[in-house]
C-alpha positions as CSV (number, residue, x, y, z in Angstrom):
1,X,134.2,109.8,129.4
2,X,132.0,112.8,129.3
3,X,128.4,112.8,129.1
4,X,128.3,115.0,125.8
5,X,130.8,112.9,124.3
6,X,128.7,109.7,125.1
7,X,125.8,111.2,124.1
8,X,127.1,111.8,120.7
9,X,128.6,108.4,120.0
10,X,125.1,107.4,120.9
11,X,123.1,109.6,118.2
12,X,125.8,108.8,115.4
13,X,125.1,105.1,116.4
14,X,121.6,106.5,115.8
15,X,122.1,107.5,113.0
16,X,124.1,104.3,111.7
17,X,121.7,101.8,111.8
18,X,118.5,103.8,111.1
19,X,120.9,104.8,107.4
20,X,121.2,101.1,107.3
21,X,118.0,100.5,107.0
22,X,117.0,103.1,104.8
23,X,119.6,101.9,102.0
24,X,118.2,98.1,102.9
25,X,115.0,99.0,101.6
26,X,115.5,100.9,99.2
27,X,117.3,98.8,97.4
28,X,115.4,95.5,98.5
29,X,111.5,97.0,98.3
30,X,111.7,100.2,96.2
31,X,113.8,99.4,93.3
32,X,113.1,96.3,91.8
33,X,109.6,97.2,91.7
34,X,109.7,100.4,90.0
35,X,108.2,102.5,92.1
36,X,108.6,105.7,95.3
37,X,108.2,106.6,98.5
38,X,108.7,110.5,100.0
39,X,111.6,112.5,100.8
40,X,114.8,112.0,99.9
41,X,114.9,108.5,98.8
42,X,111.9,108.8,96.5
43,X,113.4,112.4,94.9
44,X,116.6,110.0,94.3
45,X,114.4,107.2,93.1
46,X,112.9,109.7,89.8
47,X,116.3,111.4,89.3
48,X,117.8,107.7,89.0
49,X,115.2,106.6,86.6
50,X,115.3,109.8,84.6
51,X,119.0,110.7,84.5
52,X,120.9,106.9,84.9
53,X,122.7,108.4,87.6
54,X,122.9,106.5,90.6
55,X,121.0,106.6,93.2
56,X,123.0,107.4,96.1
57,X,124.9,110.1,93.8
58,X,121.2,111.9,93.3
59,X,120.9,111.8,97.0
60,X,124.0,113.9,97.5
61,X,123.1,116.1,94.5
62,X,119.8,116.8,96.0
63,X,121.0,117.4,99.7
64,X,123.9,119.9,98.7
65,X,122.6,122.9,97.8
66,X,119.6,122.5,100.2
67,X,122.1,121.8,103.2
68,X,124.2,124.9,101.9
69,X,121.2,127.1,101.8
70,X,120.0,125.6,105.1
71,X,122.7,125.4,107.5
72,X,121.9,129.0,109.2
73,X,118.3,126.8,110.4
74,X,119.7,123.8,111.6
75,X,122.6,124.4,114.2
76,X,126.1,123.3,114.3
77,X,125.6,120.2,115.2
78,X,122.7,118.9,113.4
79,X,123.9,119.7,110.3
80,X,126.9,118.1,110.7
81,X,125.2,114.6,111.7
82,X,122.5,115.6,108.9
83,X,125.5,115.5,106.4
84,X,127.1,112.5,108.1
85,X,123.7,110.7,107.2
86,X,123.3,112.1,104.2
87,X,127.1,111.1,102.8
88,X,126.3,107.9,104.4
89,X,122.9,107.1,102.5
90,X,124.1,108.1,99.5
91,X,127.3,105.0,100.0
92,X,125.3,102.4,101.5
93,X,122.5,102.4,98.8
94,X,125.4,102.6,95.8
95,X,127.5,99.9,97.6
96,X,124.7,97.5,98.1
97,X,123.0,98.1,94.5
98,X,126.6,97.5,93.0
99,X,128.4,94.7,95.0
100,X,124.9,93.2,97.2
101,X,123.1,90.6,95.7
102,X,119.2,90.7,96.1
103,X,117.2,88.1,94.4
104,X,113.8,89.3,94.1
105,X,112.3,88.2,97.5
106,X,109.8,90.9,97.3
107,X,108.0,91.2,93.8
108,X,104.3,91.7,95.5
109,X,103.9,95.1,95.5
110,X,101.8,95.2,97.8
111,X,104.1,93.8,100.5
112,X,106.9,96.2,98.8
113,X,104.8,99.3,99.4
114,X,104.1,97.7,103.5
115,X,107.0,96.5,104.3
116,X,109.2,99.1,102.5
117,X,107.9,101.9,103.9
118,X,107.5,100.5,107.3
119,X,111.7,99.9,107.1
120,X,112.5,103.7,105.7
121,X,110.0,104.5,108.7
122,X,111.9,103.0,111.4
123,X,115.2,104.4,109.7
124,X,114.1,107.4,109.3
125,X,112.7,107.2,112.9
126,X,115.9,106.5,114.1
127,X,118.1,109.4,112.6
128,X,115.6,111.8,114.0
129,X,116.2,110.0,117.2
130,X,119.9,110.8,116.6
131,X,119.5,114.5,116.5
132,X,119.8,114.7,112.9
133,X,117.7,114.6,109.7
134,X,117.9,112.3,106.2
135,X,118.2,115.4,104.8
136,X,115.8,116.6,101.7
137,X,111.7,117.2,102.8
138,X,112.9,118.3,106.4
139,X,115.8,120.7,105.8
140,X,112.8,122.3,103.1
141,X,110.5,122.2,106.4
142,X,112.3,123.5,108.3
143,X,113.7,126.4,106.1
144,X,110.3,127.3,105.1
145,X,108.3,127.0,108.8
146,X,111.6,129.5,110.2
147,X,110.5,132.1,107.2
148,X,106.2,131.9,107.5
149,X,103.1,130.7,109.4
150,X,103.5,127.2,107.7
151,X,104.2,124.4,109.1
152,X,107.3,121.7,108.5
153,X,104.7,119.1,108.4
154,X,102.4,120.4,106.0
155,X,106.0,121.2,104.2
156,X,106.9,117.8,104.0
157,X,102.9,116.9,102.6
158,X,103.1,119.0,99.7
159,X,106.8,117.7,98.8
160,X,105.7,114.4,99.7
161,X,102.5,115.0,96.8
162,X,105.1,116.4,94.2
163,X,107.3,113.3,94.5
164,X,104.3,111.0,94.0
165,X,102.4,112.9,91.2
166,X,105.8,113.0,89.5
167,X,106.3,109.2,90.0
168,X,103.1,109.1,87.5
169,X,105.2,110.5,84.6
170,X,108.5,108.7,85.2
171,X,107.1,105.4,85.4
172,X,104.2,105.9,83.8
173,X,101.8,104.0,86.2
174,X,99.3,105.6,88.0
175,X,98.6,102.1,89.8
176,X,101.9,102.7,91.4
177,X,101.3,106.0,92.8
178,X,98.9,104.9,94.8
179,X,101.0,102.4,95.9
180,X,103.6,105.2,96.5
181,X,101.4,106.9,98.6
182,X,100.4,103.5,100.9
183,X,104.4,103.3,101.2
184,X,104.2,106.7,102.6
185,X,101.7,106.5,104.7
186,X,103.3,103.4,106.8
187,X,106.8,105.4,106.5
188,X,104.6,108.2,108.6
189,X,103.2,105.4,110.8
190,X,106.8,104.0,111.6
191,X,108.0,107.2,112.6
192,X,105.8,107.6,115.1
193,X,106.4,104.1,116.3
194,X,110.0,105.0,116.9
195,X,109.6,108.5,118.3
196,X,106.8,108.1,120.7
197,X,106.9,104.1,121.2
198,X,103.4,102.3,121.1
199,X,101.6,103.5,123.7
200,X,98.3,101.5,125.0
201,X,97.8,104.2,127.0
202,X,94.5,106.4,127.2
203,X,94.2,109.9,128.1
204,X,90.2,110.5,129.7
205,X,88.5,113.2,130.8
206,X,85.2,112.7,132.8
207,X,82.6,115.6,133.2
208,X,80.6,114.4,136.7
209,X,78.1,116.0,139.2
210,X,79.8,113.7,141.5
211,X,83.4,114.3,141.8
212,X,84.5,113.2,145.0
213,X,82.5,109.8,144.8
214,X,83.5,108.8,141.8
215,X,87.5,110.2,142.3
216,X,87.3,108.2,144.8
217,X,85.9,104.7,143.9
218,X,88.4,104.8,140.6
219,X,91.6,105.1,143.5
220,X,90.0,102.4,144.8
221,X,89.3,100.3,142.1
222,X,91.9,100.7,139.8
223,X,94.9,102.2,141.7
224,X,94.7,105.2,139.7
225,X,95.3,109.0,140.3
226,X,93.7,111.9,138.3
227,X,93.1,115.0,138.9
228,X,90.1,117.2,139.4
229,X,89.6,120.5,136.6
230,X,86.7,122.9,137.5
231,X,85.5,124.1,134.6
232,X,82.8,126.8,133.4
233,X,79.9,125.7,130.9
234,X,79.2,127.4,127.7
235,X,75.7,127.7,129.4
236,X,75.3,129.7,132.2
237,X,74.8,128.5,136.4
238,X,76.2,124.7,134.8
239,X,79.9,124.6,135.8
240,X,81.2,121.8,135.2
241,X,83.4,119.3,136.7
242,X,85.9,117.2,134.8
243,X,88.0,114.0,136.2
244,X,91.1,113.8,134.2
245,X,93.1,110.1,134.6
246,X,95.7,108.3,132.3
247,X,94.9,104.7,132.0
248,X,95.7,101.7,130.6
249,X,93.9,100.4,128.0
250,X,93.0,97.1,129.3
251,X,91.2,98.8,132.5
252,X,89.0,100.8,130.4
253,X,86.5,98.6,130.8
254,X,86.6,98.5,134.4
255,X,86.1,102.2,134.6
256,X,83.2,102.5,132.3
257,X,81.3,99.8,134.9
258,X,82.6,102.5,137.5
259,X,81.0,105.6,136.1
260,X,78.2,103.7,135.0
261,X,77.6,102.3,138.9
262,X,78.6,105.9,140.9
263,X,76.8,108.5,138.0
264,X,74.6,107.3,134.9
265,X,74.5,111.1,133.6
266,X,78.7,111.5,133.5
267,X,80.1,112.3,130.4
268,X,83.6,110.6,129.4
269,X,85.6,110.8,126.8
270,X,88.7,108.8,125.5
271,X,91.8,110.1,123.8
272,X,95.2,108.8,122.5
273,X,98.3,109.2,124.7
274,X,101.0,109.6,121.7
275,X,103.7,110.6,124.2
276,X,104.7,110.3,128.3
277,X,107.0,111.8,130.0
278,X,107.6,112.3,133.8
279,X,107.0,110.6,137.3
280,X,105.8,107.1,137.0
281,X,106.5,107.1,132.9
């Protein structure tokens, strides 16, 4: 078995269950409470409630002519698992509204908004994990971002703001918009969860007039490496020195008592670590 044909059968498994779980909560969270999320499913969501059509057929309608005027952007092979998603979506959330039966366990929509977003997240987490998109917002982003300065992100914002200021009209309920936008918002968060894991992991940088000392009572204590950057102040004759260390952030504690023991004056500060890759990660 070769590795690109394993490879594959991995990202359409991918691609599988994170189309599962989209269709899962849309129909579970989204739809008996009347209200949206972003992207494609919450486009579908309006056209459904406007038009009667059903939802997974407004999926495909949406993702057609965007894949067709798209396809040049997203490579052979994305696109095809992008339309492999999207075909798939569109089933799965027709099949379950029609022959599924959900009582309504969810009818707080407050846990919908949570907990429904937070699924579509980790869905939607996972078929960009597969190499391949849920089609709508991203093909736009990336379309756009290939042709100007913008960025897909700030793409998939303003889309993301049309579909909710929208929701206002179709359901008439400005209450859940905002609700629309918490569901969004923890869709964003879950994402993140699935692409970069969750890290308790800090990145730190240390500006020091005692480099050496203090490198060297932090290998001691806490096992850690870093490394030194010499850097050159804004003011002139202060160079500066800077200790830069990944750490845990269960130690952090430890090495505040450290810089606070070797050099009072030492400056430190503490960033996230959102992703890790190489020797020892």
């Amino acid at each position: 078995m070769s590795k690109i044909f394993t490879t594959e059968v991995k990202n359409y498994l991918y691609v599988i269950f994170g189309v599962l779980l989209i269709a899962i909560s849309v129909v579970i969270f989204f739809v008996p409470n009347n209200f949206t999320t972003g992207g494609t499913p919450g486009a579908a969501l309006l056209l459904h409630k406007l038009t009667g059509f059903s939802i997974g057929s407004m999926v495909i309608a949406i993702n057609i002519p965007l894949l067709i005027w798209g396809y040049k952007y997203l490579g052979k092979r994305f696109a095809i698992r992008t339309i492999f998603a999207i075909i798939l979506i569109s089933l799965f959330i027709d099949l379950f509204s029609k022959y599924l039966y959900f009582p309504d366990l969810i009818s707080n929509i407050l846990l919908a908004s949570i907990f429904g977003g937070l699924v579509i997240g980790l869905g939607v987490g996972l078929i960009i994990k597969g190499n391949a998109s849920a089609g709508g917002s991203t093909v736009v982003a990336r379309i756009v971002s290939a042709n100007s300065h913008i960025k897909p992100a700030q793409v998939i914002l303003i889309i993301d703001v049309i579909i909710v200021v929208s929701s206002i009209y179709v359901f008439k309920d400005l209450e859940k918009a905002l609700w629309s936008i918490m569901s969004i918002y923890v869709t964003a968060k879950a994402i993140d969860v699935v692409l970069t894991g969750t890290l308790t992991t800090k990145v730190i940088h240390i500006a020091t007039n005692k480099p050496e000392l203090l490198s060297k009572r932090i290998t001691q204590r806490l096992g850690n490496d870093g490394t030194i950057l010499k850097g050159t102040a804004l003011h002139p004759n202060q160079d500066k020195t800077l200790i830069f260390i990944v750490l845990d952030v269960k130690r952090l504690g430890t090495l505040r008592q450290i810089i606070q023991e070797t050099d009072n004056e030492a400056f430190m500060i503490v960033m996230e670590a959102s992703e890790m890759l190489g020797r020892g990660h």
